[in-house]
VMD Tcl script that builds the backbone (N, CA, C; Angstrom):
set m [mol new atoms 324]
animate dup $m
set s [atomselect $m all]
$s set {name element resname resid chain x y z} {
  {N N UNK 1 A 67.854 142.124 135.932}
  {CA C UNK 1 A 66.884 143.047 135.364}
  {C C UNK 1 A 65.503 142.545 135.763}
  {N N UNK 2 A 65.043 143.271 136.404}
  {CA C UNK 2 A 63.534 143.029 136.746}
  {C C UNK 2 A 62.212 143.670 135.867}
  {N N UNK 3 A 62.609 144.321 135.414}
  {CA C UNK 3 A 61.873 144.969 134.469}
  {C C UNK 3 A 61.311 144.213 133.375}
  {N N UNK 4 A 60.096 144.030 132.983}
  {CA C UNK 4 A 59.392 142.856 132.387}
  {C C UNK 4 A 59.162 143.298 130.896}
  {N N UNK 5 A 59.129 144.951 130.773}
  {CA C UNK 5 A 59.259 145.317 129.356}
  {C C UNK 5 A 60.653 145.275 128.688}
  {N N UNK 6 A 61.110 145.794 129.593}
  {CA C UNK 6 A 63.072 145.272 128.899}
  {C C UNK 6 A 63.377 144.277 128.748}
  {N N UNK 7 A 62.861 142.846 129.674}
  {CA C UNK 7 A 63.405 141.585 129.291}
  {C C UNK 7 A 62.569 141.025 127.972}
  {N N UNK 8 A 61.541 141.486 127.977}
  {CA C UNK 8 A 61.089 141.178 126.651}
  {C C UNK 8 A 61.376 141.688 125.617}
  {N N UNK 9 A 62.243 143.324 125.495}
  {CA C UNK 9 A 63.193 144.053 124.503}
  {C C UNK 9 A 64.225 143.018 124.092}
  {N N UNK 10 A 64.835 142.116 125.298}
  {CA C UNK 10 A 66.256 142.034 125.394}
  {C C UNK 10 A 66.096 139.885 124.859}
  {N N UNK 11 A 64.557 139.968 124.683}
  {CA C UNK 11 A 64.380 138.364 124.024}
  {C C UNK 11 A 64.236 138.741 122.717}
  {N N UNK 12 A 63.564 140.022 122.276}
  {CA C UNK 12 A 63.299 140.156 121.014}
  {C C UNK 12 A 64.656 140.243 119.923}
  {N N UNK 13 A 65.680 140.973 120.754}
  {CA C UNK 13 A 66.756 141.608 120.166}
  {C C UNK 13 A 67.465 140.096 120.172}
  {N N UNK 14 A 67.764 139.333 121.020}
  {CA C UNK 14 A 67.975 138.022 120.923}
  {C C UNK 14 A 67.504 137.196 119.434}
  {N N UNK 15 A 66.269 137.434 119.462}
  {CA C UNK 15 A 65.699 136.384 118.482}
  {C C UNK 15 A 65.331 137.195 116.940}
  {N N UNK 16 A 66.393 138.208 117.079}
  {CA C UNK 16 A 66.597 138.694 115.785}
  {C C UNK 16 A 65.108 139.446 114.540}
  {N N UNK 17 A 64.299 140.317 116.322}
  {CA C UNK 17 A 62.947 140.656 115.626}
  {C C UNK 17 A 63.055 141.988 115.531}
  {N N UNK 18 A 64.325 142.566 116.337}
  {CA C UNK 18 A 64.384 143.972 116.622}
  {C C UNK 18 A 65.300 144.740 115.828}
  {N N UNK 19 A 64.707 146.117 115.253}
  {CA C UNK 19 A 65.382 147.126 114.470}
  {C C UNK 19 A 65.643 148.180 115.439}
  {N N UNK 20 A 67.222 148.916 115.434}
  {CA C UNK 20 A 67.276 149.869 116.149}
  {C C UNK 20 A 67.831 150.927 115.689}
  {N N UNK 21 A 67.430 152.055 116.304}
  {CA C UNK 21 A 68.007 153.504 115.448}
  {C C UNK 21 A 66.961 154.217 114.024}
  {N N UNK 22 A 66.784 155.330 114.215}
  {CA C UNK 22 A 66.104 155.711 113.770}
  {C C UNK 22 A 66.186 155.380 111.897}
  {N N UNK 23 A 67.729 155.236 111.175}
  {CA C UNK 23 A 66.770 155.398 109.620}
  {C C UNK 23 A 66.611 153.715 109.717}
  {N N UNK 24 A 67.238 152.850 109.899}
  {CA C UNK 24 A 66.676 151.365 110.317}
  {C C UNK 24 A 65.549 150.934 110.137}
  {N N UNK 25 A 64.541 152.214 111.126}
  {CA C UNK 25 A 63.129 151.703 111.699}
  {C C UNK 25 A 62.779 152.704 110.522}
  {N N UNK 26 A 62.782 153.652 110.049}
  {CA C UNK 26 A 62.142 154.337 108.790}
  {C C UNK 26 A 62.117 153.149 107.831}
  {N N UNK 27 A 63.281 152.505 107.596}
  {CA C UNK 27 A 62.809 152.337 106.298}
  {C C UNK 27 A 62.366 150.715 106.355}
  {N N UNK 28 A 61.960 150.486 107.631}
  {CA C UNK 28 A 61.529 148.759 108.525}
  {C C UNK 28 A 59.542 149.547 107.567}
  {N N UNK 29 A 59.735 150.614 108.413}
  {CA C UNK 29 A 58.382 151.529 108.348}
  {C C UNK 29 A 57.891 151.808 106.995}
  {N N UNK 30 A 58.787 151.940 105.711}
  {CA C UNK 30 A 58.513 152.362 104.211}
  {C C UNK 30 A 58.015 151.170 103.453}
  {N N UNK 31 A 58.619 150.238 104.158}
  {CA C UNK 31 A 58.702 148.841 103.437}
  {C C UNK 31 A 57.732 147.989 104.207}
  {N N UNK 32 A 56.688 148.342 105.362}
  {CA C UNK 32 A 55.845 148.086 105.622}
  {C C UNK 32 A 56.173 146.652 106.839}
  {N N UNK 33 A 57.159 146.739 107.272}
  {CA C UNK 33 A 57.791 145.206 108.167}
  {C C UNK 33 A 57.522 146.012 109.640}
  {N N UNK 34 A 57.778 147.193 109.673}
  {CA C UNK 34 A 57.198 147.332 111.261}
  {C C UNK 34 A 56.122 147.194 111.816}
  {N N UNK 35 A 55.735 146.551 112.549}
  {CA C UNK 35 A 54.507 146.583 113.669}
  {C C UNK 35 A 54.219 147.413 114.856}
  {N N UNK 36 A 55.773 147.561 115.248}
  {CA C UNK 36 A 55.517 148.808 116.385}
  {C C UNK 36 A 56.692 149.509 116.164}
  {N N UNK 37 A 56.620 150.752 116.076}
  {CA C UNK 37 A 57.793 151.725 116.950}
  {C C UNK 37 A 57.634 151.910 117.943}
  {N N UNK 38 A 58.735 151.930 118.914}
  {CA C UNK 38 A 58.689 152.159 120.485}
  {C C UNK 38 A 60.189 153.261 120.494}
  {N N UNK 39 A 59.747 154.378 121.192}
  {CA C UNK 39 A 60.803 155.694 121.567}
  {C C UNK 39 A 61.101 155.300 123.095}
  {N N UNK 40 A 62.391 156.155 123.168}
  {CA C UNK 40 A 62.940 156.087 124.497}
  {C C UNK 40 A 62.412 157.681 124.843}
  {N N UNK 41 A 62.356 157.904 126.467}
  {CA C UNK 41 A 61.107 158.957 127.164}
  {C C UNK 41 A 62.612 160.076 127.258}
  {N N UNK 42 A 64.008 159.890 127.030}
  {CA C UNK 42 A 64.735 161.130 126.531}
  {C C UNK 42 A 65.595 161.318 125.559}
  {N N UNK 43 A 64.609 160.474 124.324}
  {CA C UNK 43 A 64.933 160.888 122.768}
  {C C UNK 43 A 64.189 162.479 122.727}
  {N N UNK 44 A 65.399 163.290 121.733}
  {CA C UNK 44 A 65.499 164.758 121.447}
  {C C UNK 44 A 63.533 164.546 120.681}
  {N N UNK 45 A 63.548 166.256 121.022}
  {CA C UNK 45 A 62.247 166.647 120.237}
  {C C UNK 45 A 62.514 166.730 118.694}
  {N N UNK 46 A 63.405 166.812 118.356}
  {CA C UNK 46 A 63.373 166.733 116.985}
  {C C UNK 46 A 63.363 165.301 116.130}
  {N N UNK 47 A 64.281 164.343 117.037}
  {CA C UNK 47 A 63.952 163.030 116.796}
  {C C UNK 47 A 62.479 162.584 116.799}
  {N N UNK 48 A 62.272 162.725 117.971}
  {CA C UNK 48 A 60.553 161.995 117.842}
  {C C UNK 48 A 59.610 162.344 117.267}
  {N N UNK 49 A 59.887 164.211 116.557}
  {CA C UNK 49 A 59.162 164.247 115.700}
  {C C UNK 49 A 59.270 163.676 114.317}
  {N N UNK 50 A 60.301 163.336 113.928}
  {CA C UNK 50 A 60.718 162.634 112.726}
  {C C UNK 50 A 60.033 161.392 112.800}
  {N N UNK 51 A 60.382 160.340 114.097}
  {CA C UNK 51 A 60.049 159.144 114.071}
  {C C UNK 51 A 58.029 158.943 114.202}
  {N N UNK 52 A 57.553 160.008 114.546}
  {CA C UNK 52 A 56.005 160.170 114.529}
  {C C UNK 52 A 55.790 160.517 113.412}
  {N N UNK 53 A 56.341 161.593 112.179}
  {CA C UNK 53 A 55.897 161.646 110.980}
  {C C UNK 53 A 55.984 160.547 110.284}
  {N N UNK 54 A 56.901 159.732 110.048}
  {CA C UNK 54 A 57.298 158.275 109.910}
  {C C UNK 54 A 56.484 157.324 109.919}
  {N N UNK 55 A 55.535 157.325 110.936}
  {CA C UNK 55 A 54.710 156.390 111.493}
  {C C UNK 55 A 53.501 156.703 110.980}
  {N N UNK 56 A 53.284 158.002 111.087}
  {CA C UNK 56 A 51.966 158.849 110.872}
  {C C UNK 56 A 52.035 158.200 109.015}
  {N N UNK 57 A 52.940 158.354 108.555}
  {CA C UNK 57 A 53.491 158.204 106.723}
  {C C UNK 57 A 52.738 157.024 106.454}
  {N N UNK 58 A 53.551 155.768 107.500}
  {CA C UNK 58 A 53.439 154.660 107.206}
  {C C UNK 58 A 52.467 153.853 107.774}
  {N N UNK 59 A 51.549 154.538 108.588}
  {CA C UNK 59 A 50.337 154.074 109.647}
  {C C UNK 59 A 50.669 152.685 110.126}
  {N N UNK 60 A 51.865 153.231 111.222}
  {CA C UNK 60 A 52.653 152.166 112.276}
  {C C UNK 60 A 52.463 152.805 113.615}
  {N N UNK 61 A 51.960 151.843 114.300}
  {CA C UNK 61 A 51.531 152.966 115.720}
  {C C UNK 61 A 53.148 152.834 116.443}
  {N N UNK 62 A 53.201 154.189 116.853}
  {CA C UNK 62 A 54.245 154.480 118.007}
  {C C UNK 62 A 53.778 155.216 119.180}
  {N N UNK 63 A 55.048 153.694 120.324}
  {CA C UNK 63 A 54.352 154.165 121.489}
  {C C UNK 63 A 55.569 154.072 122.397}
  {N N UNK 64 A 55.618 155.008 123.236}
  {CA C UNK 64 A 56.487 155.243 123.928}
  {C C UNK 64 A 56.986 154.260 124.981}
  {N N UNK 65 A 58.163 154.395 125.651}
  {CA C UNK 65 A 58.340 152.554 126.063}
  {C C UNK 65 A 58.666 153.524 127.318}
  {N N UNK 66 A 59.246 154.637 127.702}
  {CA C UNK 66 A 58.873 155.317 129.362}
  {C C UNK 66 A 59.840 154.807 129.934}
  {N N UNK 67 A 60.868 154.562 129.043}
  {CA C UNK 67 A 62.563 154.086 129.692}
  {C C UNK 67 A 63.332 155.023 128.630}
  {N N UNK 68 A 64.883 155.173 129.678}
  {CA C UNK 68 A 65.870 156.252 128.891}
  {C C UNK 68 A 66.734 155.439 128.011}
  {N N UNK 69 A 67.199 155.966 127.306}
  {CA C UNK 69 A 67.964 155.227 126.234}
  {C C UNK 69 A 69.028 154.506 126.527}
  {N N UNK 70 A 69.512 154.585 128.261}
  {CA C UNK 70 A 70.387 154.192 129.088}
  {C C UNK 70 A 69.917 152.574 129.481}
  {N N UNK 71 A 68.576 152.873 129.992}
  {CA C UNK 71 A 67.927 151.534 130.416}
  {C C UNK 71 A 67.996 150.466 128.600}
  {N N UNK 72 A 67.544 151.311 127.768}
  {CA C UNK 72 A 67.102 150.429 126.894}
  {C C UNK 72 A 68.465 149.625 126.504}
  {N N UNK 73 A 69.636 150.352 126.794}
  {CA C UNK 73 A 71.009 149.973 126.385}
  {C C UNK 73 A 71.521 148.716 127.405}
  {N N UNK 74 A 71.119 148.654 128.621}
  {CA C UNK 74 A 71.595 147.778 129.554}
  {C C UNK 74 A 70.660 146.471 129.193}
  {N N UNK 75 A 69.149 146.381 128.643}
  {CA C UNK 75 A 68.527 145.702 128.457}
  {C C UNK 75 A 68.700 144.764 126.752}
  {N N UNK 76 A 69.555 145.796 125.872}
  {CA C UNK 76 A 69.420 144.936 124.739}
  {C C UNK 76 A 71.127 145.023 123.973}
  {N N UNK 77 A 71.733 145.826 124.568}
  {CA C UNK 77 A 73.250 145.641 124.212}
  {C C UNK 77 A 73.700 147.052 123.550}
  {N N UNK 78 A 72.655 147.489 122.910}
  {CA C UNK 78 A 72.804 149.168 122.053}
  {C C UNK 78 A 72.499 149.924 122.450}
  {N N UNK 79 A 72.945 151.403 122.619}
  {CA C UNK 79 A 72.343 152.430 123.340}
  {C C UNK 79 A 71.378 153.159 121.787}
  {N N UNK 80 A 69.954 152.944 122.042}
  {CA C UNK 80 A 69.635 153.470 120.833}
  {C C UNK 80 A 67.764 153.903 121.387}
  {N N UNK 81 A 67.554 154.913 121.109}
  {CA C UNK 81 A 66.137 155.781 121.202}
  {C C UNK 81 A 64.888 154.972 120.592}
  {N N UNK 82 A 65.179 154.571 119.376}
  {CA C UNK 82 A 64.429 154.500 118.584}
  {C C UNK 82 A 64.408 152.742 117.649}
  {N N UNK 83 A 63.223 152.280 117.914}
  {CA C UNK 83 A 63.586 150.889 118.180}
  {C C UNK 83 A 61.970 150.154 117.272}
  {N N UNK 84 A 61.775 149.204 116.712}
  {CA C UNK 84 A 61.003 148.735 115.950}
  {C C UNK 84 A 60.843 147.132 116.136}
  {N N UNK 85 A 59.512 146.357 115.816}
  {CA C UNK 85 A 59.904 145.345 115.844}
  {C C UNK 85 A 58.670 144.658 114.632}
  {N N UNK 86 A 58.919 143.730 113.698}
  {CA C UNK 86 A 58.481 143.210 113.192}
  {C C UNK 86 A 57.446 142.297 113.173}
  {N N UNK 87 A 57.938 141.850 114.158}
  {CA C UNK 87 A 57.429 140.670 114.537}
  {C C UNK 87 A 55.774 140.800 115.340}
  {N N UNK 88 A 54.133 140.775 114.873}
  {CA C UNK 88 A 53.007 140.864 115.643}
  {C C UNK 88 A 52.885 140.035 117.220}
  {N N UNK 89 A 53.524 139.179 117.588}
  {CA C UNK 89 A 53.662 138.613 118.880}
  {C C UNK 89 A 54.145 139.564 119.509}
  {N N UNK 90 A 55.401 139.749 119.288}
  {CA C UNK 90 A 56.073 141.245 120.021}
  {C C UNK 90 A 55.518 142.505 120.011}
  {N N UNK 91 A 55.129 142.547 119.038}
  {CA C UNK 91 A 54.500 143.668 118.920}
  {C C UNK 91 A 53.377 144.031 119.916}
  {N N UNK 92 A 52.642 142.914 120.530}
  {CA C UNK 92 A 51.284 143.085 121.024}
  {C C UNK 92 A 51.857 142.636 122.579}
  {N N UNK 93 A 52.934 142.206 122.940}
  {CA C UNK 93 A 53.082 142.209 123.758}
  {C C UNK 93 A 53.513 143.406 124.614}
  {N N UNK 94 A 54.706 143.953 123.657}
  {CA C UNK 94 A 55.308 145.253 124.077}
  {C C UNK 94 A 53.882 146.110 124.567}
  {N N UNK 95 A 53.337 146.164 123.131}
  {CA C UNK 95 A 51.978 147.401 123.575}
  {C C UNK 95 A 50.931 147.122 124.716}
  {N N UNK 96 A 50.632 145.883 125.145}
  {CA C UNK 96 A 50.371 145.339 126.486}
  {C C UNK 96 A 51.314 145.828 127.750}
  {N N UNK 97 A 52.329 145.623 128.193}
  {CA C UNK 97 A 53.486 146.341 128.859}
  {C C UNK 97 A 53.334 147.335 128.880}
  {N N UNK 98 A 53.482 148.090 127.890}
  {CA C UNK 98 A 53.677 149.739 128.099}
  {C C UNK 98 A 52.077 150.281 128.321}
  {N N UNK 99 A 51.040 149.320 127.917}
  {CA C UNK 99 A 49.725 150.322 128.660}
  {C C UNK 99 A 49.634 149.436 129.953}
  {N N UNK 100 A 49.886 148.700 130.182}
  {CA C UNK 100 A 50.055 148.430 132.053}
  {C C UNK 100 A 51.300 149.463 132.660}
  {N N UNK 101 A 51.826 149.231 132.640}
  {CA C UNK 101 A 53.022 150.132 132.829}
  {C C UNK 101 A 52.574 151.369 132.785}
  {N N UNK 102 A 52.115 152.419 131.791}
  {CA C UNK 102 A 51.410 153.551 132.118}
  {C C UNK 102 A 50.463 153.750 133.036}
  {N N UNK 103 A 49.152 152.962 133.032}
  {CA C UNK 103 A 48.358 152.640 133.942}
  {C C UNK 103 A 48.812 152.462 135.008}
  {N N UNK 104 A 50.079 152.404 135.588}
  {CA C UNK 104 A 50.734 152.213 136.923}
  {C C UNK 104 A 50.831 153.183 137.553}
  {N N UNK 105 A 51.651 153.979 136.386}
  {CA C UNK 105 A 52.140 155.285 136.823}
  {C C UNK 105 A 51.220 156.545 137.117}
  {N N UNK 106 A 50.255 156.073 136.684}
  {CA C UNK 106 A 49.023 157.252 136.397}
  {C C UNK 106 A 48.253 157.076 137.625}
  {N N UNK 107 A 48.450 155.741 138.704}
  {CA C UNK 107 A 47.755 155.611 139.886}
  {C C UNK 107 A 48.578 156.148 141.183}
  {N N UNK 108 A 50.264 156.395 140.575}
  {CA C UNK 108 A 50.949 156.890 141.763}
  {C C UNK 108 A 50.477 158.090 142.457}
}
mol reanalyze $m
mol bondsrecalc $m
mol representation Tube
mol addrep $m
């Protein structure tokens, strides 16, 4: 895996920082332990609107991670959309990644 945002999915999920699946990360989100939500780019429209009201509820930023729920599955063991992490190290790293990573794509 070369991918530098997945291997850092696939240390987090390792080191026991990562919530996956959507009511998981709701209620990571109610109880105030999430730092980030991160969606997969072909979770359903009805999902992500759930998981953005959620966030919007619990003023947890969510940000899209621009991998399919396929990739996220080869990278952390679960095939799952909708993914959270507790932990502020991770947290700021992921969101580092995914705005380089956008910024990439936006120069193609």
């Amino acid at each position: 895996m070369n991918d530098r945002l997945l291997s850092l999915l696939g240390i987090a999920r390792r080191a026991g920082k990562l919530t996956m699946g959507f009511d998981p990360v709701a209620e990571d989100a109610a109880k105030h332990k999430a730092k980030l939500v991160l969606t997969a780019s072909d979770l359903s429209e009805r999902t992500l609107k759930g998981v953005r009201e959620v966030c919007a509820q619990h003023n947890v930023p969510c940000v899209p991670l621009g991998r399919t729920m396929d990739e996220i599955h080869k990278a952390i063991g679960k095939r799952t959309g909708v993914l959270a992490t507790a932990d502020h190290g991770f947290a700021q790293s992921i969101k580092e990644l995914c705005r380089f990573n956008n910024e990439e794509e936006s120069q193609l």
